[in-house]
GULUM-956600 format. One record per residue (C-alpha): x, y, z. Coordinates in nm, 2 decimals, padded with zeros to 4 digits. Example, Ala and Ser with C-alpha at 12.3 -4.5 7.8 and 13.67 -1.06 7.14 Angstrom:
residues 2
<site px="01.23" py="-00.45" pz="00.78"/>
<site px="01.37" py="-00.11" pz="00.71"/>
//
This chain:
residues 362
<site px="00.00" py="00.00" pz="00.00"/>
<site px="00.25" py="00.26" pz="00.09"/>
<site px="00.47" py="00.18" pz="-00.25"/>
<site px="00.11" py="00.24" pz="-00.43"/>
<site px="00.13" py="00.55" pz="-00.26"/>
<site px="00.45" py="00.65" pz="-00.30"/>
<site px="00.42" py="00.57" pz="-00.71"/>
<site px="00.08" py="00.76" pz="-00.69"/>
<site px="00.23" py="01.09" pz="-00.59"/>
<site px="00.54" py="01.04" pz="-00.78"/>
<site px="00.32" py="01.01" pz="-01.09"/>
<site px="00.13" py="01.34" pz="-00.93"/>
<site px="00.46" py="01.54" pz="-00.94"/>
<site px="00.56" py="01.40" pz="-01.30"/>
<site px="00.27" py="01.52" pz="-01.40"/>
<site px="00.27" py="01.87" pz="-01.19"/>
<site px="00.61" py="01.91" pz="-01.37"/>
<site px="00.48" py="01.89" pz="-01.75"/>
<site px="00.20" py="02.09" pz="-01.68"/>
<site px="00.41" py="02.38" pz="-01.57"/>
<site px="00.64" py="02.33" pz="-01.84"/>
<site px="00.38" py="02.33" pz="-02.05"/>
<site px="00.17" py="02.63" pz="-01.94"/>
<site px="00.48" py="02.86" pz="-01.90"/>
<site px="00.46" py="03.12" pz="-02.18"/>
<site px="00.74" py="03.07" pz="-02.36"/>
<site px="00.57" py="03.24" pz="-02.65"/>
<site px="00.53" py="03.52" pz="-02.49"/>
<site px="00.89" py="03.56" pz="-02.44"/>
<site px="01.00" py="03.49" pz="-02.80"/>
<site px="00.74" py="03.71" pz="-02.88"/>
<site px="00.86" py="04.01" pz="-02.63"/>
<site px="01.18" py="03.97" pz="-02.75"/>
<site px="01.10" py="03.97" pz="-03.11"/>
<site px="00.91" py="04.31" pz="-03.07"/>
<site px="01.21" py="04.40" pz="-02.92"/>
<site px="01.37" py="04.36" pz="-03.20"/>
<site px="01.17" py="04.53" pz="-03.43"/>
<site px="01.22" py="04.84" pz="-03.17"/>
<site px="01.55" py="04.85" pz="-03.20"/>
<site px="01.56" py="04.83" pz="-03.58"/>
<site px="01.34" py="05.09" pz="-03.60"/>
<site px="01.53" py="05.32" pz="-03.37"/>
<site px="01.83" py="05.25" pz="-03.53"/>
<site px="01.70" py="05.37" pz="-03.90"/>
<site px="01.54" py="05.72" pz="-03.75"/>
<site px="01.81" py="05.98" pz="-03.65"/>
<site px="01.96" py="06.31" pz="-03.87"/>
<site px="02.04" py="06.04" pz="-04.14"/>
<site px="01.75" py="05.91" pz="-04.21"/>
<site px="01.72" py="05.52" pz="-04.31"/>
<site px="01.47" py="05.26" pz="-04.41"/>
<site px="01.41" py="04.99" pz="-04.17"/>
<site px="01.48" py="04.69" pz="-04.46"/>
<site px="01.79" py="04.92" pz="-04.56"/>
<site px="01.92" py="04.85" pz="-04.21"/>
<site px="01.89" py="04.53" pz="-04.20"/>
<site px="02.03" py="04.46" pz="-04.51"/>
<site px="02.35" py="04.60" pz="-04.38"/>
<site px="02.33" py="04.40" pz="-04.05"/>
<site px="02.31" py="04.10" pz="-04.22"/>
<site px="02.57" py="04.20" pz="-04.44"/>
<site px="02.82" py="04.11" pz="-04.15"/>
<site px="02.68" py="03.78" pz="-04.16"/>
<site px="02.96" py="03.59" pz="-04.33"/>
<site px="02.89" py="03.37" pz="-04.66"/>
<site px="02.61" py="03.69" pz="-04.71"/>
<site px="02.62" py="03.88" pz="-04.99"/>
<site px="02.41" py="04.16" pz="-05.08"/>
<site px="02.43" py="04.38" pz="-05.31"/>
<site px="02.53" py="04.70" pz="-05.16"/>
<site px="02.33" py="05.02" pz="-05.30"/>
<site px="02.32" py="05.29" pz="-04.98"/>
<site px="02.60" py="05.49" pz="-04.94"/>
<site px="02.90" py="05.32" pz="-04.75"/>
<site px="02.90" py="05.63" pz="-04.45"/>
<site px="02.57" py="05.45" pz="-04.38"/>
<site px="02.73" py="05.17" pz="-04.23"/>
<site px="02.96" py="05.39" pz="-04.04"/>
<site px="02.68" py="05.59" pz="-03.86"/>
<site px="02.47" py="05.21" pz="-03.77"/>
<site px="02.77" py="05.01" pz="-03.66"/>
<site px="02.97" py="05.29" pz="-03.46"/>
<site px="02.73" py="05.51" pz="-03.34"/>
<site px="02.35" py="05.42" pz="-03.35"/>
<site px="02.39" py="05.02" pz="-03.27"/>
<site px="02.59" py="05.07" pz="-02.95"/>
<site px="02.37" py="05.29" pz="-02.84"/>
<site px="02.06" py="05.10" pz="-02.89"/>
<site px="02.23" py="04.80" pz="-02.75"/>
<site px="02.32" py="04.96" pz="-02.45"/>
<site px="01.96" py="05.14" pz="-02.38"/>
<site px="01.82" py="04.78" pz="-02.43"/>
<site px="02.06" py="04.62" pz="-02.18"/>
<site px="02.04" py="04.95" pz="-01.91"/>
<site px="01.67" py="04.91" pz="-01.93"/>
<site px="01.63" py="04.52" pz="-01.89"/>
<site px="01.87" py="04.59" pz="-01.58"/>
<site px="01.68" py="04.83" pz="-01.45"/>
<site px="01.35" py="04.68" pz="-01.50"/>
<site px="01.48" py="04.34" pz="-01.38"/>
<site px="01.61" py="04.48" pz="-01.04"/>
<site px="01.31" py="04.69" pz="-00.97"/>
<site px="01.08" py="04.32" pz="-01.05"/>
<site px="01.34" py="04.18" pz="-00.77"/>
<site px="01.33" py="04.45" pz="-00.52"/>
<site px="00.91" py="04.47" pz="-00.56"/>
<site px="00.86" py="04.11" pz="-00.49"/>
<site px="01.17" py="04.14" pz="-00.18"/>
<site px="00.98" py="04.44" pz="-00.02"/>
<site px="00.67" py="04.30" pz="-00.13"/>
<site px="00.57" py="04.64" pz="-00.20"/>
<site px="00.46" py="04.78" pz="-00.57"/>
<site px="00.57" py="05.11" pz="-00.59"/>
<site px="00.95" py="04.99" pz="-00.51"/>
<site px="01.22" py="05.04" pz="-00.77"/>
<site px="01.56" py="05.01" pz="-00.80"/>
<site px="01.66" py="05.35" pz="-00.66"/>
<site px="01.48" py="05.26" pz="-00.34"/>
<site px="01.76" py="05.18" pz="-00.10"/>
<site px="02.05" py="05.43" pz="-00.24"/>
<site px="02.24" py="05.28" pz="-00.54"/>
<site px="02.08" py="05.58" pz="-00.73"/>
<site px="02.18" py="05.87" pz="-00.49"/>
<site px="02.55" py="05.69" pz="-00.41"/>
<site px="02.61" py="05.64" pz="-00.79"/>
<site px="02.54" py="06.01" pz="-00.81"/>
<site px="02.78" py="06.15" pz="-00.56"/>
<site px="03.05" py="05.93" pz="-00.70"/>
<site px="03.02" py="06.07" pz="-01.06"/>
<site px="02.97" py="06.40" pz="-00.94"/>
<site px="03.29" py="06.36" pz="-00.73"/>
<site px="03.50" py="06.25" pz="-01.05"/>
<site px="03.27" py="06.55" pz="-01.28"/>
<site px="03.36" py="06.84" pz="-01.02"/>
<site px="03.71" py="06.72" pz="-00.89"/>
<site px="03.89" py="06.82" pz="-01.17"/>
<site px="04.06" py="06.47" pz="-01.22"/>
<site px="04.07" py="06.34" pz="-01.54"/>
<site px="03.86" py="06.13" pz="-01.65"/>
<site px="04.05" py="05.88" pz="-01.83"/>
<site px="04.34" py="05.71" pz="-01.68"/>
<site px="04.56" py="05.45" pz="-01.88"/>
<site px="04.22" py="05.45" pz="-02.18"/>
<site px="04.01" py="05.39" pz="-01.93"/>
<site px="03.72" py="05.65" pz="-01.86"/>
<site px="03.68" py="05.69" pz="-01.43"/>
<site px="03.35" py="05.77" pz="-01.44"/>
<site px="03.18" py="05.52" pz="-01.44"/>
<site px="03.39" py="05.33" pz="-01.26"/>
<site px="03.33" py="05.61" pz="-00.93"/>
<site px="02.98" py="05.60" pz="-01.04"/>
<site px="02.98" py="05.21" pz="-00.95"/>
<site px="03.23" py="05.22" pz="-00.69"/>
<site px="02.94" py="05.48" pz="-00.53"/>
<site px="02.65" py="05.28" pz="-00.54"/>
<site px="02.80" py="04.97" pz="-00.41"/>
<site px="02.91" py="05.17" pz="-00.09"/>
<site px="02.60" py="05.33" pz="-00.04"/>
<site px="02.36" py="05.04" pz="-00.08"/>
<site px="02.67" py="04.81" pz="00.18"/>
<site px="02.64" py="05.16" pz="00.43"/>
<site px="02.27" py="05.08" pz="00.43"/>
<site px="02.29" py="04.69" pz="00.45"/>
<site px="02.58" py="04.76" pz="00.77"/>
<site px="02.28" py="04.97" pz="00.95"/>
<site px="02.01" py="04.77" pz="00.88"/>
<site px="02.15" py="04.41" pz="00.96"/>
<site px="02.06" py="04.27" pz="01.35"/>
<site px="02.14" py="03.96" pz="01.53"/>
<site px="01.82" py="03.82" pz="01.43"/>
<site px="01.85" py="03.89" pz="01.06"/>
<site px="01.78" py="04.15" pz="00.80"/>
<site px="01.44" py="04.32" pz="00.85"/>
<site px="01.34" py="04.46" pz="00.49"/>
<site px="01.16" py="04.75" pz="00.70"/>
<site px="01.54" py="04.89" pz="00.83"/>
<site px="01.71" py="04.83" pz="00.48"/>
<site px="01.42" py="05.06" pz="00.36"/>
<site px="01.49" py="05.33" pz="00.63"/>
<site px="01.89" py="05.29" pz="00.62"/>
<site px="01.81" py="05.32" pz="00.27"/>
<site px="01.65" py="05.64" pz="00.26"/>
<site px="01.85" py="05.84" pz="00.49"/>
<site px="02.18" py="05.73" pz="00.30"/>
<site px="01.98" py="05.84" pz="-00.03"/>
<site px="01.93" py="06.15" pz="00.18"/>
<site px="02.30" py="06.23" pz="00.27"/>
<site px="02.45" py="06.11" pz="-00.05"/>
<site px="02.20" py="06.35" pz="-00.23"/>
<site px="02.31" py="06.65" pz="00.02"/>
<site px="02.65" py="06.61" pz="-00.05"/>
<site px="02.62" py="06.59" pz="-00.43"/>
<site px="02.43" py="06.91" pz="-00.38"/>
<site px="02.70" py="07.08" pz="-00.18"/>
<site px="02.95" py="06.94" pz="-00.44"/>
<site px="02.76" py="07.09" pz="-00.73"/>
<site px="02.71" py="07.46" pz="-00.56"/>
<site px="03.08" py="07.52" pz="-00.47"/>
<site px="03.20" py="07.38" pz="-00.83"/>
<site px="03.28" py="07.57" pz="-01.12"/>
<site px="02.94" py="07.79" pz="-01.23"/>
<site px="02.92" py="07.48" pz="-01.54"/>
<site px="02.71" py="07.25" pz="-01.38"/>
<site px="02.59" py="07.15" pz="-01.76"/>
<site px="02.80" py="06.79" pz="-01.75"/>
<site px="02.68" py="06.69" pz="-01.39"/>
<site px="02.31" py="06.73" pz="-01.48"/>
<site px="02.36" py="06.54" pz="-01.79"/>
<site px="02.51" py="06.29" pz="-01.62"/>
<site px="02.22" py="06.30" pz="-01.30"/>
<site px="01.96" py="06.33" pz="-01.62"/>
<site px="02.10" py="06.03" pz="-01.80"/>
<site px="02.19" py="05.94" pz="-02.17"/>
<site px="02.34" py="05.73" pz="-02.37"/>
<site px="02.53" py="06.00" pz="-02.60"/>
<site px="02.83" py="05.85" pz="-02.56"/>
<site px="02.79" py="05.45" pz="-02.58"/>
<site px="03.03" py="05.25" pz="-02.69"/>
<site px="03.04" py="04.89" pz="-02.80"/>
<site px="03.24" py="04.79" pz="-02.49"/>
<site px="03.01" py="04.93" pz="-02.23"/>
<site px="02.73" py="04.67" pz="-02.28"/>
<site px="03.01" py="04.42" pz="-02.28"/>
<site px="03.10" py="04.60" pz="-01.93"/>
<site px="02.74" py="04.58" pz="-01.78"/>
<site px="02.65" py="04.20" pz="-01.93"/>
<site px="02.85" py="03.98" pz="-01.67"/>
<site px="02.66" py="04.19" pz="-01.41"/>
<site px="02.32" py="04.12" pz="-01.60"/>
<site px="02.33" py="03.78" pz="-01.69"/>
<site px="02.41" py="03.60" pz="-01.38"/>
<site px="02.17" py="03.83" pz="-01.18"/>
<site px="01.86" py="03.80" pz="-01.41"/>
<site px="01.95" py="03.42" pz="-01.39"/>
<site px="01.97" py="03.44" pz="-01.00"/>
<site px="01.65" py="03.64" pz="-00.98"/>
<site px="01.45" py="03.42" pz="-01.21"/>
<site px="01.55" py="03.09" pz="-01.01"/>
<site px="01.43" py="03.24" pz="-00.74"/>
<site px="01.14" py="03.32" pz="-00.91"/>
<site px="00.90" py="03.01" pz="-00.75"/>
<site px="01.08" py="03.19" pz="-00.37"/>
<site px="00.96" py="03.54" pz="-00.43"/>
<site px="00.62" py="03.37" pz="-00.54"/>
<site px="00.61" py="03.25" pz="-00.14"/>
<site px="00.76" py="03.55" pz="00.03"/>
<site px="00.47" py="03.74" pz="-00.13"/>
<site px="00.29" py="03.56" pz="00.13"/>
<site px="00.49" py="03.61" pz="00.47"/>
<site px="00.84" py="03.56" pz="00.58"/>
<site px="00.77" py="03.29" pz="00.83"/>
<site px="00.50" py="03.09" pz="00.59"/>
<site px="00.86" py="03.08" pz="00.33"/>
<site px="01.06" py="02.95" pz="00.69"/>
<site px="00.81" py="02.68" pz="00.76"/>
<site px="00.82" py="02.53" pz="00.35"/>
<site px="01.18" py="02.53" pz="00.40"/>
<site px="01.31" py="02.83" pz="00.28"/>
<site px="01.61" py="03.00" pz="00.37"/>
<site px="01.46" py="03.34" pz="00.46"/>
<site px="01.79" py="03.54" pz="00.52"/>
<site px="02.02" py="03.36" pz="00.24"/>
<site px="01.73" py="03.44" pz="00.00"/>
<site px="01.71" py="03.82" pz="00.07"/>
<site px="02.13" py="03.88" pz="00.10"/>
<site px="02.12" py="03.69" pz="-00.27"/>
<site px="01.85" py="03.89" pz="-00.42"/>
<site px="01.98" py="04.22" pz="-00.28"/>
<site px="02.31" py="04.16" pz="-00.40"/>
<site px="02.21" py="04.10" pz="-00.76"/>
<site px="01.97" py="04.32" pz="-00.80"/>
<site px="02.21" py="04.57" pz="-00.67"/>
<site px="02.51" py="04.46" pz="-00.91"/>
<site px="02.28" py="04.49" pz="-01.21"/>
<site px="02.17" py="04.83" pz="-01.14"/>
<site px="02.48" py="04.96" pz="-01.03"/>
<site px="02.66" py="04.84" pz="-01.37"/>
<site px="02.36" py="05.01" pz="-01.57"/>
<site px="02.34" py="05.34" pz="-01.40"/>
<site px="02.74" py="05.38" pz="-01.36"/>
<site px="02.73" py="05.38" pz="-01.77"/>
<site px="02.37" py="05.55" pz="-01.84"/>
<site px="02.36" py="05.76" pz="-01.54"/>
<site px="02.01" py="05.81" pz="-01.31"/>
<site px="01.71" py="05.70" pz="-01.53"/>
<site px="01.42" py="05.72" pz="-01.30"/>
<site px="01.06" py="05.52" pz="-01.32"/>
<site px="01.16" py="05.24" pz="-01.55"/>
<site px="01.24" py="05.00" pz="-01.27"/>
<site px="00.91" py="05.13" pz="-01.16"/>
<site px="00.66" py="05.10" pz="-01.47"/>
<site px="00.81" py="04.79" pz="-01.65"/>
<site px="00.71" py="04.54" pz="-01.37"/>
<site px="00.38" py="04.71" pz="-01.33"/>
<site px="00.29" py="04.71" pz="-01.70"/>
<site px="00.37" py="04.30" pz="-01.72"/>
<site px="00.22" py="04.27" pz="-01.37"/>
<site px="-00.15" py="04.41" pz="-01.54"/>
<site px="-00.16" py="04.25" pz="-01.83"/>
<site px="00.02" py="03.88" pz="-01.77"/>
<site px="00.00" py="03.86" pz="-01.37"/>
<site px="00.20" py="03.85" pz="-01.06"/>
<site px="00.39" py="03.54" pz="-01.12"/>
<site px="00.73" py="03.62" pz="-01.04"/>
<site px="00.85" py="03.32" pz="-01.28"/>
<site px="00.70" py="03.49" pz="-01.55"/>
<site px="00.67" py="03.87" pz="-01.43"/>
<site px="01.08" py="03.89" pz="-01.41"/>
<site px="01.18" py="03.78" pz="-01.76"/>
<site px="00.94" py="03.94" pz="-01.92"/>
<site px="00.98" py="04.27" pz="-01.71"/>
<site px="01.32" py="04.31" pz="-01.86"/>
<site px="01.19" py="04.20" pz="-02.17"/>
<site px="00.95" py="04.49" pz="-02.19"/>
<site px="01.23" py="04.74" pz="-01.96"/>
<site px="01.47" py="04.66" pz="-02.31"/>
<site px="01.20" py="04.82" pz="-02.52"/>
<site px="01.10" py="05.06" pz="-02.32"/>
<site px="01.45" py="05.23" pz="-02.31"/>
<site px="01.50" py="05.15" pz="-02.65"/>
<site px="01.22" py="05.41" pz="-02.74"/>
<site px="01.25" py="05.64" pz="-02.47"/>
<site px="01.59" py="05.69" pz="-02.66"/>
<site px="01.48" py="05.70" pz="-02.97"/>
<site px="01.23" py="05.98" pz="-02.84"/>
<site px="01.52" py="06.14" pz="-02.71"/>
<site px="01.73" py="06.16" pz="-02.97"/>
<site px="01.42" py="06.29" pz="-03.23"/>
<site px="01.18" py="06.51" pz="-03.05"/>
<site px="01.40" py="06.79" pz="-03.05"/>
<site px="01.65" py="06.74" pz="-03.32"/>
<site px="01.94" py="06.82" pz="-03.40"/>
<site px="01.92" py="06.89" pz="-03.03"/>
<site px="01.91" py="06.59" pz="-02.80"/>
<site px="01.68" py="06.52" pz="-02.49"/>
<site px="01.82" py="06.33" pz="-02.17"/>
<site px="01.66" py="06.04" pz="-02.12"/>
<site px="01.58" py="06.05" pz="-01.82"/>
<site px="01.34" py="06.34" pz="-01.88"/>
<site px="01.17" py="06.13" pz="-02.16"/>
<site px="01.08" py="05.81" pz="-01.91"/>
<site px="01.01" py="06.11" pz="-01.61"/>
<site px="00.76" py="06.21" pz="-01.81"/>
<site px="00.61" py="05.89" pz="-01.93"/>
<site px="00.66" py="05.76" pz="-01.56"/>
<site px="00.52" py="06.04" pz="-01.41"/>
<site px="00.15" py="05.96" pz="-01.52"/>
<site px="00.20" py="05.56" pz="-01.52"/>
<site px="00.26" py="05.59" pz="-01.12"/>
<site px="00.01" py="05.83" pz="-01.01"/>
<site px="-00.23" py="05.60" pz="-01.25"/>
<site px="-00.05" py="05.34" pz="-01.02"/>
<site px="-00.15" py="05.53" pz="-00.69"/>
<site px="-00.51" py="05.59" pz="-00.80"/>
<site px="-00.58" py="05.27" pz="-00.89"/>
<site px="-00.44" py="05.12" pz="-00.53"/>
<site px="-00.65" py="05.34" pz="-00.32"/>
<site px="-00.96" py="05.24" pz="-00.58"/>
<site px="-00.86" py="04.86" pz="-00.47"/>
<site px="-00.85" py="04.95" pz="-00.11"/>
<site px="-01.15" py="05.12" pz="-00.12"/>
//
């Protein structure tokens, strides 16, 4: 009787397996990501120069080797995609699937909504290092290699440890102290940015671009930088996907199915915090897409966190992709920030967010 049993509930899992495997949308991924695509294709044939879509992918594919096209757009063409509008799109795409993957993370860690990336002081520490390097009068290159963003990285892993330090007990890490640590280093990192900015030089016109974000200067080899920061921390937080799922619940419910509450949390953290650390030390402060990417899979394909995290960067990647593209043409030959593009789509999408909350709770 208890082998029947025993073969009866194996059979039950076997069969739990192939139904999730089965009903996880992988269409919707390839899907995303082919829309994705399309973006970026598109973004990459609008600009000063103005380009076809097929025209510019005829001359990515020309790269492809044992290709050959026939080549009939002028050969500057190819200078303009492959040195200055492809890095760039490659790099929004990968800044905002960092960004939006992080703030997925960080929503399902505080179990609160309206938390992003920003939230517990990688933004405001990233800042003050950047301004440091922008108002310092160092240069900003040493041996090739530009400081920046390496102070803007350096910056935001000390101010999101600082807050970690403070929060951190005997018993654990309450989520509630990070948040507060979190805040009040925000707080001080932002004061002293703002000190640093009012006794520099009267030219404060690099530090706001910087605090405004951009990607004006990408290169190829920044989105190589910021990849082996993203890739093992969008596989860590989707893994972990099935954990958040539970801690959604309640932190002792996760404890009592086995799961290792405090490991879980110090993981998560730490990813998350890599990945947007390595995005913002190379894009600068981008606000709100951490914020509205989650929320805009969360509305239309749910709150499961197996499925919400993937495609939230999915869906971040695009985003950024045409907030840059917005930037770039709105005000040509002139050039937006970014960040004052996704403020202003943000902006709307989170007091949409706030009203529609106090409808539920009502």
């Amino acid at each position: 009787m208890e082998g029947q049993c025993k073969d009866l509930n194996k059979s039950v899992d076997l069969k739990r397996v192939k139904t999730v495997g089965q009903d996880y949308p992988w269409h919707r991924l390839l899907g995303g990501i082919a829309i994705v695509v399309v973006a970026g294709i598109l973004a990459v044939s609008q600009g000063t120069v103005g380009m076809s879509p097929w025209t510019v992918l005829e001359i990515i594919v020309t790269r492809i080797p044992g290709l050959h096209i026939v080549q009939d757009w002028p050969g500057s063409w190819e200078t303009i995609i492959w040195d200055l509008r492809l890095p760039r799109i490659m790099l929004a795409g990968t800044v905002g699937a960092s960004l939006a993957l992080s703030g997925a993370t960080y929503q399902g860690l505080f179990r609160n909504p309206l938390a992003d990336p920003f939230l517990i002081g990688v933004a405001s520490g990233a800042g003050l290092g950047a301004t440091i390097v922008l108002v310092s009068g160092v240069t900003t290159k040493y041996l090739g290699v530009s400081v920046l963003p390496i102070a803007a990285f350096v910056g935001a892993i000390i101010a999101v440890s600082i807050a970690y330090a403070i929060a951190r007990n005997s018993v654990g890490l309450p989520l509630t102290n990070l948040l507060l640590a979190g805040v009040v280093i925000a707080a001080l990192a932002g004061a002293l940015t703002t000190l640093l900015m009012i006794r520099s030089d009267p030219d404060l016109r690099p530090v706001l671009s910087w605090l405004l974000g951009g990607f004006s200067s990408a290169e190829w080899n920044h989105t190589v930088l910021i990849l082996p920061y993203l890739l093992p921390s969008g596989v860590v937080s989707i893994l972990y996907g099935r954990i958040l799922n539970v801690l959604q619940l309640d932190e002792e419910f996760a404890k009592h199915l086995g799961v290792n509450v405090e490991s879980a949390k110090l993981l998560l953290i730490a990813s998350a915090t890599l990945a947007t650390a390595a995005a913002v030390s190379f894009s600068g402060l981008i606000g709100f897409v951490g914020l509205i990417s989650p929320h805009a899979v969360r509305l239309i394909w749910g709150v499961d966190y197996r499925v919400l995290l993937p495609m939230s960067a999915i869906v971040g990647a695009g985003f950024m992709i045409l907030a840059d593209l917005a930037a770039r043409v709105v005000v040509s030959p002139s050039e937006l920030p970014v960040g004052v593009v996704t403020a202003f789509v943000g902006a709307p999408f989170f007091l949409f967010l706030l009203r529609r909350q106090r409808r539920v709770l009502m």
